[in-house]
N, C-alpha and C positions, 0 to 999 in steps of 0.2 A: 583604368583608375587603380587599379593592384598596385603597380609601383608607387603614385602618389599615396595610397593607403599607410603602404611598409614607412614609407619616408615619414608622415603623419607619427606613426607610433613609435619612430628612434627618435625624430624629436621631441615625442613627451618622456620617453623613457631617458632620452638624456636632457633633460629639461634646460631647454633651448627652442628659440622662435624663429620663425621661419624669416624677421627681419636679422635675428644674429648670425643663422645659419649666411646671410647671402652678405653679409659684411665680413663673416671669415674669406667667406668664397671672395669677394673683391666683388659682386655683382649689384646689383639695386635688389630692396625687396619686391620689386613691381615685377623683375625678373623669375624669382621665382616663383611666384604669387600663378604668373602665367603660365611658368610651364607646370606650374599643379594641376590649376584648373585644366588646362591641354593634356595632361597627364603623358607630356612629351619630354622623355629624358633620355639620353646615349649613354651608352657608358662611361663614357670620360668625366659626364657629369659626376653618374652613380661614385665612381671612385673618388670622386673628390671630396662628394658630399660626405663618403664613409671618412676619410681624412679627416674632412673638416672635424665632424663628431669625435673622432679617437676609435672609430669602428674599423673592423674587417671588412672585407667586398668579396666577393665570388659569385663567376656569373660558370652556367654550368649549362651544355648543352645533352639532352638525354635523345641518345639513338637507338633508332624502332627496335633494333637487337639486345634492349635493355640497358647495355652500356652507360655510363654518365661520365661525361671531361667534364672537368671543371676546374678554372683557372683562378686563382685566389691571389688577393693582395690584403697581406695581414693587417691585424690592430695595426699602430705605432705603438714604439716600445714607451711606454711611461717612463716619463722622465723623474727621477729622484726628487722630494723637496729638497732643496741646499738650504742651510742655515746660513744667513747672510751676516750673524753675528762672530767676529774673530776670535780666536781664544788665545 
Protein backbone atom coordinates (compact mmCIF):
# COMPACT_ATOMS: atom_id res chain seq x y z
CA UNK A 1 0.00 0.00 0.00
CA UNK A 2 3.13 2.48 0.10
CA UNK A 3 2.72 3.33 -3.53
CA UNK A 4 -1.12 3.88 -3.16
CA UNK A 5 -0.16 5.85 0.14
CA UNK A 6 2.43 8.39 -1.97
CA UNK A 7 -0.28 8.52 -4.95
CA UNK A 8 -3.04 9.54 -1.88
CA UNK A 9 -0.76 12.49 -0.82
CA UNK A 10 0.09 14.04 -4.56
CA UNK A 11 -3.37 14.03 -4.95
CA UNK A 12 -4.15 16.06 -1.99
CA UNK A 13 -1.07 18.09 -2.38
CA UNK A 14 -2.16 18.84 -5.93
CA UNK A 15 -5.73 19.08 -5.12
CA UNK A 16 -7.10 16.67 -7.57
CA UNK A 17 -9.54 13.44 -7.15
CA UNK A 18 -8.89 10.39 -7.96
CA UNK A 19 -12.12 10.63 -10.41
CA UNK A 20 -10.05 13.59 -12.34
CA UNK A 21 -6.86 11.95 -12.06
CA UNK A 22 -8.41 8.85 -14.18
CA UNK A 23 -10.36 11.28 -16.86
CA UNK A 24 -6.93 12.83 -17.52
CA UNK A 25 -5.43 9.43 -17.68
CA UNK A 26 -8.55 8.43 -20.36
CA UNK A 27 -9.43 5.54 -17.74
CA UNK A 28 -12.88 5.01 -15.56
CA UNK A 29 -12.64 6.10 -11.86
CA UNK A 30 -13.71 2.40 -10.98
CA UNK A 31 -10.24 1.79 -12.69
CA UNK A 32 -8.28 3.45 -10.46
CA UNK A 33 -10.32 3.04 -7.51
CA UNK A 34 -9.03 -0.74 -7.94
CA UNK A 35 -5.84 -0.60 -8.43
CA UNK A 36 -5.57 1.47 -5.10
CA UNK A 37 -7.41 -0.72 -3.34
CA UNK A 38 -5.03 -3.67 -4.98
CA UNK A 39 -2.28 -1.23 -4.53
CA UNK A 40 -1.21 -2.72 -8.10
CA UNK A 41 0.61 -0.16 -10.18
CA UNK A 42 3.68 -0.62 -13.04
CA UNK A 43 5.51 1.90 -13.89
CA UNK A 44 4.05 3.16 -17.01
CA UNK A 45 1.09 3.80 -14.76
CA UNK A 46 3.43 5.54 -12.05
CA UNK A 47 4.82 7.94 -15.03
CA UNK A 48 1.76 8.84 -16.38
CA UNK A 49 0.09 9.49 -13.19
CA UNK A 50 3.29 11.84 -12.49
CA UNK A 51 2.26 13.48 -16.00
CA UNK A 52 -1.05 13.50 -15.45
CA UNK A 53 -0.44 15.70 -12.08
CA UNK A 54 2.57 18.20 -13.76
CA UNK A 55 4.93 15.86 -11.31
CA UNK A 56 8.40 14.38 -11.80
CA UNK A 57 8.75 10.39 -11.63
CA UNK A 58 11.89 8.45 -10.61
CA UNK A 59 12.14 5.09 -9.83
CA UNK A 60 15.59 4.19 -8.41
CA UNK A 61 17.19 0.72 -7.82
CA UNK A 62 19.73 0.61 -4.50
CA UNK A 63 22.53 -2.20 -4.83
CA UNK A 64 23.87 -4.16 -1.78
CA UNK A 65 27.20 -2.22 -2.52
CA UNK A 66 25.38 0.91 -1.62
CA UNK A 67 25.32 2.23 -5.12
CA UNK A 68 21.74 3.96 -6.25
CA UNK A 69 20.60 4.10 -10.38
CA UNK A 70 17.95 6.03 -10.74
CA UNK A 71 16.20 6.76 -13.81
CA UNK A 72 14.04 10.02 -13.85
CA UNK A 73 11.33 11.45 -16.04
CA UNK A 74 11.12 15.32 -15.17
CA UNK A 75 8.25 17.81 -14.24
CA UNK A 76 6.70 19.04 -17.68
CA UNK A 77 7.92 22.30 -18.43
CA UNK A 78 4.94 24.97 -17.48
CA UNK A 79 3.55 26.38 -20.00
CA UNK A 80 3.40 30.29 -20.08
CA UNK A 81 -0.16 32.12 -19.25
CA UNK A 82 -0.83 33.66 -23.09
CA UNK A 83 -3.00 36.78 -22.84
CA UNK A 84 -5.47 35.93 -25.33
CA UNK A 85 -6.32 39.68 -25.63
CA UNK A 86 -4.61 41.48 -28.93
CA UNK A 87 -3.03 44.83 -28.69
Amino acid sequence: MQITKTIRRVLLERETTGAQLAARLGVTPSNISQKMVRDSWNVSDLAAIAAALGCGFSVSFHLPDGQTMTAEQPAPAEQPEQNSAKT
